[in-house]
Residue frames relative to the residue before (quaternion, step in Angstrom):
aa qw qx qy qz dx dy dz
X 1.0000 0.0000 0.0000 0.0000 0.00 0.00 0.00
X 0.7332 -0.5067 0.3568 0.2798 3.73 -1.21 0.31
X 0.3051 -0.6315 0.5570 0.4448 3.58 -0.62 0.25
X 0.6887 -0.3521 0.5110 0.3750 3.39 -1.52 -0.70
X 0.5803 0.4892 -0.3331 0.5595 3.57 1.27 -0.57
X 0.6235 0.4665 -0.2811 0.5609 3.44 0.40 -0.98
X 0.7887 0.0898 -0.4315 0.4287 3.90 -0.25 0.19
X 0.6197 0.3461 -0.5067 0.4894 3.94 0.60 -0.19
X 0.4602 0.5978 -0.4172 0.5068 3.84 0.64 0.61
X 0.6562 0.4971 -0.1864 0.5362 3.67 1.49 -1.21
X 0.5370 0.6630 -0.2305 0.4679 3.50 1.49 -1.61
X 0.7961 0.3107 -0.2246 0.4682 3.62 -0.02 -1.35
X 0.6405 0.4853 -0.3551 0.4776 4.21 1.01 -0.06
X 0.5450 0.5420 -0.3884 0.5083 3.25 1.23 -0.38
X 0.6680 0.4506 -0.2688 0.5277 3.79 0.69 -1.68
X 0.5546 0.5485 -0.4137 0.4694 3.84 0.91 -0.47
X 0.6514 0.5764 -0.3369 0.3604 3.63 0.49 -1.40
X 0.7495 0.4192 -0.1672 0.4842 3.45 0.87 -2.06
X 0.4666 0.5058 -0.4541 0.5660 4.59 0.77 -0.31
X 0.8691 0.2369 -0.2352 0.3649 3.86 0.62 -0.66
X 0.2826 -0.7975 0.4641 0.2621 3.38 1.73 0.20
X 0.0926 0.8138 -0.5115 0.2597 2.81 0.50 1.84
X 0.3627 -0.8010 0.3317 0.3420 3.68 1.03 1.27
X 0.6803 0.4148 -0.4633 0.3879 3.78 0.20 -0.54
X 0.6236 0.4825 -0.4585 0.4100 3.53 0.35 -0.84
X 0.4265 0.6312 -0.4832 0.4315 3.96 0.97 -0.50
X 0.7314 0.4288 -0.3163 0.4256 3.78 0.00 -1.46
X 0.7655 0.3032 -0.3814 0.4202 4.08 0.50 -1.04
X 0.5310 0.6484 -0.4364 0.3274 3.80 1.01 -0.26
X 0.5457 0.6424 -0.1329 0.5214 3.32 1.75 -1.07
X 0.8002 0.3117 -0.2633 0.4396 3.38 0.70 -1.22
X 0.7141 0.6106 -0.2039 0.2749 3.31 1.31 -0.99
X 0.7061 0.3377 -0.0963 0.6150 3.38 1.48 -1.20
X 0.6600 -0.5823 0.4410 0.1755 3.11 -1.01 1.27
X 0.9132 0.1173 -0.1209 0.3710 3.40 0.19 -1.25
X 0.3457 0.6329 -0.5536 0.4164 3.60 2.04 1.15
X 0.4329 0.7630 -0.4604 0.1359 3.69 1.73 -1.40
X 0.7686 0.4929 -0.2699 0.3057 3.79 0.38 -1.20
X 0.6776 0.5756 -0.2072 0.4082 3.56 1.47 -0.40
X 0.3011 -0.7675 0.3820 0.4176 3.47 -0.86 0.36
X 0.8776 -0.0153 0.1569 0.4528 3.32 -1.44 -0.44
X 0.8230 0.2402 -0.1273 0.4988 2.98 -0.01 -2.29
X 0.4823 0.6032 -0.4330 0.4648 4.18 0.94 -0.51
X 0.6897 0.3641 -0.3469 0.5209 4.12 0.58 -0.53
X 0.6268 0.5661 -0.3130 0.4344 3.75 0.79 -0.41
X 0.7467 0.2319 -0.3094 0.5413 3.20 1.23 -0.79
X 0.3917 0.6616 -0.4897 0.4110 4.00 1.01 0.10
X 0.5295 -0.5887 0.5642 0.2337 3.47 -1.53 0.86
X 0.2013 -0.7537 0.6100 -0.1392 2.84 -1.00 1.62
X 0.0581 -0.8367 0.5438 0.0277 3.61 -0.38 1.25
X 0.6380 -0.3336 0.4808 0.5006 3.51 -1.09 -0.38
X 0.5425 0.6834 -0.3502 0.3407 3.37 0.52 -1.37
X 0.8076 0.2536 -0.1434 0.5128 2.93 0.40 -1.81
X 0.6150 0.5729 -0.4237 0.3377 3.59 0.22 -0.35
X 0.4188 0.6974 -0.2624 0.5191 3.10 1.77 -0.60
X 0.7240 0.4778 -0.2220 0.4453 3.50 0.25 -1.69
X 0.5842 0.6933 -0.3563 0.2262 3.35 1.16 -1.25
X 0.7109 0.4770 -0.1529 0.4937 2.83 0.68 -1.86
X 0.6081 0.5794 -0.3923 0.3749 4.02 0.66 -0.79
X 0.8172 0.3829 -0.2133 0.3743 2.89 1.02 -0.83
X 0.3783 0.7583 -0.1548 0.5078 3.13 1.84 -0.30
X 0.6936 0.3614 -0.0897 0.6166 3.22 1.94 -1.33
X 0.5716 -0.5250 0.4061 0.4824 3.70 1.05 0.35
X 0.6342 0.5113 -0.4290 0.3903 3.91 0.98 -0.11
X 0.7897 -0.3769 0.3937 0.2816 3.39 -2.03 0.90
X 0.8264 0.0573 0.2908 0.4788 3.03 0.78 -2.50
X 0.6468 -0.3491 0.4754 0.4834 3.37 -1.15 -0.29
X 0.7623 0.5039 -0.0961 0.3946 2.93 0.29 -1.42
X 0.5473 0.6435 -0.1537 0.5126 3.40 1.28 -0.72
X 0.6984 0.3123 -0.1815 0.6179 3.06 0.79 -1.53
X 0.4302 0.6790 -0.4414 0.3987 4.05 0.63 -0.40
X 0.7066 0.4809 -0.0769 0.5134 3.59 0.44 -1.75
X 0.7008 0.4849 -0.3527 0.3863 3.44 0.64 -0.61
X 0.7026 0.3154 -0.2628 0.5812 3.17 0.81 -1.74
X 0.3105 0.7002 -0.6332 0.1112 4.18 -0.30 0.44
X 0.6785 0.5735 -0.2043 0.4111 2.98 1.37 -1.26
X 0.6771 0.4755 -0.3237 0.4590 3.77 1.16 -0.80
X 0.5354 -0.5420 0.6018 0.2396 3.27 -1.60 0.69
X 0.5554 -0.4872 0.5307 0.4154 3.86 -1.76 0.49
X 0.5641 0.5658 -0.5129 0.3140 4.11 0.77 -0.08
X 0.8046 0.4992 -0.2202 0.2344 2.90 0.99 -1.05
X 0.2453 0.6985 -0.4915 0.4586 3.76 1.97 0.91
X 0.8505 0.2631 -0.3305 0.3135 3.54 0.77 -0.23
X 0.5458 0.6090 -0.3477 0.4587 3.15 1.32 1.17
X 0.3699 0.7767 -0.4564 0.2272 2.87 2.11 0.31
X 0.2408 -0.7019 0.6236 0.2459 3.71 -1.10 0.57
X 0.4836 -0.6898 0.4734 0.2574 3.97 -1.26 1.43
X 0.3132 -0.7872 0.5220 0.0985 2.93 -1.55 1.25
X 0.2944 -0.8104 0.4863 0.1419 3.79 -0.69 1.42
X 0.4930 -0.7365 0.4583 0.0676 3.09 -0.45 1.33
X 0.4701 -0.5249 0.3841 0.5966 3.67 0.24 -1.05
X 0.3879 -0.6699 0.6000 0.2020 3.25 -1.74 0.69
X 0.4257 -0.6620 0.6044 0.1236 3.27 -1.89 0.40
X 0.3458 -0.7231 0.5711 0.1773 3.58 -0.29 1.68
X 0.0049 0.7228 -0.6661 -0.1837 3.47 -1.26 0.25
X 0.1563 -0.7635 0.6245 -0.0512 3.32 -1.21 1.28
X 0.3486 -0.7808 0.5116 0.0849 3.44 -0.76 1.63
X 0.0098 -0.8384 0.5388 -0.0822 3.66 -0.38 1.01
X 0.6284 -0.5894 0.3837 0.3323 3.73 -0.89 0.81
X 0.8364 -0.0876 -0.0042 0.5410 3.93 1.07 -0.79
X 0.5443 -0.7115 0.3718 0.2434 3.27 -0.33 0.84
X 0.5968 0.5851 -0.2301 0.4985 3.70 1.42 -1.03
X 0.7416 0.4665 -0.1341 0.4630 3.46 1.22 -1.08
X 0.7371 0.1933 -0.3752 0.5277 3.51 1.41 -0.27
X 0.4508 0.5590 -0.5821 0.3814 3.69 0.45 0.37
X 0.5410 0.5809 -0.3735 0.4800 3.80 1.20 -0.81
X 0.8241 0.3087 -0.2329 0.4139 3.19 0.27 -0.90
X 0.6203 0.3470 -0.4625 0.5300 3.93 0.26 -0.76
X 0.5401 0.4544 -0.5321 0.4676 4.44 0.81 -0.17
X 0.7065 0.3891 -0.3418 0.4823 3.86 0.00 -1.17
X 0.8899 0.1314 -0.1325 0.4162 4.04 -0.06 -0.98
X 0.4751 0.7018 -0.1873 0.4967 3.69 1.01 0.02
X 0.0762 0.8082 -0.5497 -0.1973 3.44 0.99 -1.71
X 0.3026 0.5150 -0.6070 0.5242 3.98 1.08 1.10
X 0.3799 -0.6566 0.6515 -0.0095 2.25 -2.20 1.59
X 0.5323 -0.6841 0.3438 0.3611 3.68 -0.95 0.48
X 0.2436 -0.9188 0.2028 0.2353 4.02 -0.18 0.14
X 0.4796 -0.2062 0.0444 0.8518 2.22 2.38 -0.43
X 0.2487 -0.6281 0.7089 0.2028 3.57 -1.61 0.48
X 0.1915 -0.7137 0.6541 0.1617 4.15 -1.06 0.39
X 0.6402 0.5818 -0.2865 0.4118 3.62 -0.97 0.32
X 0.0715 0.8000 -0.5956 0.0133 3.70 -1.32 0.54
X 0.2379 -0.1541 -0.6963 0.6594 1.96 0.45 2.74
X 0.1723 -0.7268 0.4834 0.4566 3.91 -0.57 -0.15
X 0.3946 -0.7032 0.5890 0.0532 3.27 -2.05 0.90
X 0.8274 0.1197 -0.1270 0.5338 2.97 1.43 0.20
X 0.3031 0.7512 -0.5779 0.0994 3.74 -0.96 0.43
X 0.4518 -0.5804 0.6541 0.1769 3.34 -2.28 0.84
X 0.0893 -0.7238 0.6839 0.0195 3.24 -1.39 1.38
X 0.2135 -0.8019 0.5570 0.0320 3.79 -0.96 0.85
X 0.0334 0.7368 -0.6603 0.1414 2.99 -1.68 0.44
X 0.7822 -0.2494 -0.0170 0.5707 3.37 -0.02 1.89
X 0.8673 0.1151 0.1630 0.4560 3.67 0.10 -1.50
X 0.7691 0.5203 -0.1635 0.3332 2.62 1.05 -1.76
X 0.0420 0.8329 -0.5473 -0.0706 3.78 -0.70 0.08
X 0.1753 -0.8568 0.4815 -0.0579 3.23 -0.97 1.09
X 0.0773 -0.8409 0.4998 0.1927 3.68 -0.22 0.81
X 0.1850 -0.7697 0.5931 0.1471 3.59 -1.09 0.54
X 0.1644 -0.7443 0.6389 -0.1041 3.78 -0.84 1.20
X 0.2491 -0.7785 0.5718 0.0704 3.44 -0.91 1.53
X 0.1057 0.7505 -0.6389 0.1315 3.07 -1.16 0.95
X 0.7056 -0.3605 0.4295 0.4332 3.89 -1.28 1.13
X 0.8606 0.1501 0.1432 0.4651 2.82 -1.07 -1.47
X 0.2958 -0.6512 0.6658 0.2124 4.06 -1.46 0.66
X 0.6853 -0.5382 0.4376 0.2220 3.06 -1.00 0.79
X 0.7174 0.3120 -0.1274 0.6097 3.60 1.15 -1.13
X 0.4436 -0.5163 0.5958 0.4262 3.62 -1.40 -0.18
X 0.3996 -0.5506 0.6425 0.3526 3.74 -1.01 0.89
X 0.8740 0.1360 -0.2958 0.3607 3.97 -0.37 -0.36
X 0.2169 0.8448 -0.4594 0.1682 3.51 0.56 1.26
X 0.3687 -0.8050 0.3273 0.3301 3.67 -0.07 0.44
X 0.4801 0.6669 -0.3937 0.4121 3.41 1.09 -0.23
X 0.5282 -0.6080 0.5843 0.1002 3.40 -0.93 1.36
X 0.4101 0.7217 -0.4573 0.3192 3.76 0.96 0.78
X 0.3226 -0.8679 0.3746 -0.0477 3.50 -0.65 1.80
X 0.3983 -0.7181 0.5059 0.2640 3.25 -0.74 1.45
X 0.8715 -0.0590 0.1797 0.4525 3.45 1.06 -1.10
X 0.2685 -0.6783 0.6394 0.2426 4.25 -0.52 0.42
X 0.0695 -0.6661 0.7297 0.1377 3.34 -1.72 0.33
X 0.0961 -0.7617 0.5521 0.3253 3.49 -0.47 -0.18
X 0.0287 -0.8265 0.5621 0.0059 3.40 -1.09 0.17
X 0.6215 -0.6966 0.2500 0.2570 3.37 -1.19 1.08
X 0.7173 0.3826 0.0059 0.5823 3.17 1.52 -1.33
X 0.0279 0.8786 -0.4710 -0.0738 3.57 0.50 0.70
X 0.8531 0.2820 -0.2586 0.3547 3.36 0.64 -0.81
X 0.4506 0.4693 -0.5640 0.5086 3.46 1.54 1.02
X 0.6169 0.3889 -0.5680 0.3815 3.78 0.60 -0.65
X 0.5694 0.6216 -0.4289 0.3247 4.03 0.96 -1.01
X 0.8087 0.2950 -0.3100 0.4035 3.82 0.67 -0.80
X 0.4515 0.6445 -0.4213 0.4508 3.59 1.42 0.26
X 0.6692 0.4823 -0.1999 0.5287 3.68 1.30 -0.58
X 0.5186 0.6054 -0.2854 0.5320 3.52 1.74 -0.60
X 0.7242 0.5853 -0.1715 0.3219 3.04 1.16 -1.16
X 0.6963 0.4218 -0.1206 0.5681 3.14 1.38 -1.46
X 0.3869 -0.7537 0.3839 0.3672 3.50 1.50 0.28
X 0.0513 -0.7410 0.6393 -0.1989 3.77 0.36 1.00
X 0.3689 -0.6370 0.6526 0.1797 3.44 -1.11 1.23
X 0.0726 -0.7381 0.6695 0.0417 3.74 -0.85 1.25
X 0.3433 -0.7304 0.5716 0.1481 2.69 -1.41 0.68
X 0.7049 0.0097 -0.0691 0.7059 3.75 1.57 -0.38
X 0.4245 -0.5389 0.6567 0.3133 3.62 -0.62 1.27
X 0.5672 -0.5621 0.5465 0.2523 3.09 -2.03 -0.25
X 0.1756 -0.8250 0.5184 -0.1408 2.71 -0.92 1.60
X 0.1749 -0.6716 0.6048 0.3907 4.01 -0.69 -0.36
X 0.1457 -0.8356 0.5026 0.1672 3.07 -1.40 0.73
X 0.8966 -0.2688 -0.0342 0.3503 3.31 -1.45 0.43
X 0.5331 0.6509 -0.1576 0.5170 2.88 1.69 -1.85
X 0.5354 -0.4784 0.5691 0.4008 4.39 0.52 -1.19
X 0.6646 0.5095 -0.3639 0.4078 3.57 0.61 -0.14
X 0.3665 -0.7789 0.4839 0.1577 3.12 -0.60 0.99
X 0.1077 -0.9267 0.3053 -0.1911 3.87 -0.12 0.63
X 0.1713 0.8007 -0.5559 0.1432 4.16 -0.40 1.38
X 0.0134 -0.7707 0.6318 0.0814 3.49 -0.62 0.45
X 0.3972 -0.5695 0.6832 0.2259 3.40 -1.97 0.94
X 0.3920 -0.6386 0.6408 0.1668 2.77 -2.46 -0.29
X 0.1598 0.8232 -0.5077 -0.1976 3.17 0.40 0.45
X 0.8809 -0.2806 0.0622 0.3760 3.69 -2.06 0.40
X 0.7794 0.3667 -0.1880 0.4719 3.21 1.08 -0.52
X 0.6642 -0.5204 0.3103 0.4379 3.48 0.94 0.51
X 0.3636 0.6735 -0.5896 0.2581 3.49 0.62 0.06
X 0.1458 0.7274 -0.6267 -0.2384 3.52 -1.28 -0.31
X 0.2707 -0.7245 0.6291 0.0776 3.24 -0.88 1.34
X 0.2866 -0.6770 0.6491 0.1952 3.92 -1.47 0.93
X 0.1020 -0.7015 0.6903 0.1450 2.75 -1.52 0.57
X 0.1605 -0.7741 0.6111 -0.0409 4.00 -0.70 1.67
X 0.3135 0.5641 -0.7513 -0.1380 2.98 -1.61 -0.02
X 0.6077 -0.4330 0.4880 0.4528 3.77 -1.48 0.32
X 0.4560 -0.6623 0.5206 0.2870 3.63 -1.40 1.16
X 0.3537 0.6606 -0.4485 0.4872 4.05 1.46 -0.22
């Protein structure tokens, strides 16, 4: 596990990251603190950013409540034990390859209710749609790796989500092209997945617990 030096060492690079509105550090401030959750990106960048909180960041980051929390914990550990720290995965970004970039931001925006975050490229070849947590990269390319009308049940990507069968009838609504209504499966998980234009198929999970 870390010393105490090693995370108020972590603290002051974070507060470093957000003074330079360094955009990634935006997404874990968002995921991590409770009361950044409701803002976007560029809305945490311009929010006050203390030590304090940069502090909290990392505590929580460390499975801890608090600073202070996390303080009390690591008393007990020796400075040896920073080099047994095991790395912590944050959340990952699916990439899904799609014929035009203009045409699937339209759609996961119109049926999807994901917003666009940035597009790269002139034509663009590349952009990150969001939703709450979730984040999705999209990469143009000729030809898709996959056949769009294959029958295999072969995922671009899982979300999980808390509310499934309101996010499931909000997609019913906006007429989303499903590929598996919602169902529970064998395993207890409860489970629907779209199609979008380009064959992707994206799950949507949450434990039936």
């Amino acid at each position: 596990m870390p010393t105490l030096d090693h995370h108020k060492k972590q603290a002051k690079l974070y507060l470093k990251w957000h003074r330079e509105r360094y955009y990634p550090v935006a997404a874990v401030i968002g995921w991590l603190l409770p009361r950044f959750r409701h803002l976007s990106d560029s809305q945490i960048l311009d929010h006050g950013f203390k030590l304090a909180d940069a502090q909290e960041l990392v505590a929580r980051k460390s499975g801890f409540e608090s600073w202070q929390a996390l303080k009390e914990g690591l008393q007990t550990v020796t400075d040896h034990a920073a080099d047994a720290a095991k790395p912590h995965l944050a959340f990952a970004e699916p990439q899904l390859f799609v014929g035009d970039i203009a045409a699937a931001c339209n759609f996961y925006r119109q049926k999807l209710s994901f917003e666009t975050r940035f597009t790269y490229g002139e034509p663009p070849f590349y952009a990150q749609i969001i939703r709450d947590g979730a984040r999705l990269n999209l990469r143009h390319v000729d030809k898709p790796p996959l056949a769009a009308n294959s029958t295999d049940d072969l995922l671009a990507a899982t979300i999980i989500v808390d509310n499934i069968k309101a996010l499931f009838l909000e997609y019913q609504a906006a007429t989303a092209p499903f590929h598996q209504t919602l169902r529970t499966e064998p395993w207890g998980a409860r489970t629907f997945i779209v199609k979008d234009p380009d064959g992707n198929l994206i799950c949507f999970a949450t434990s039936a617990g």
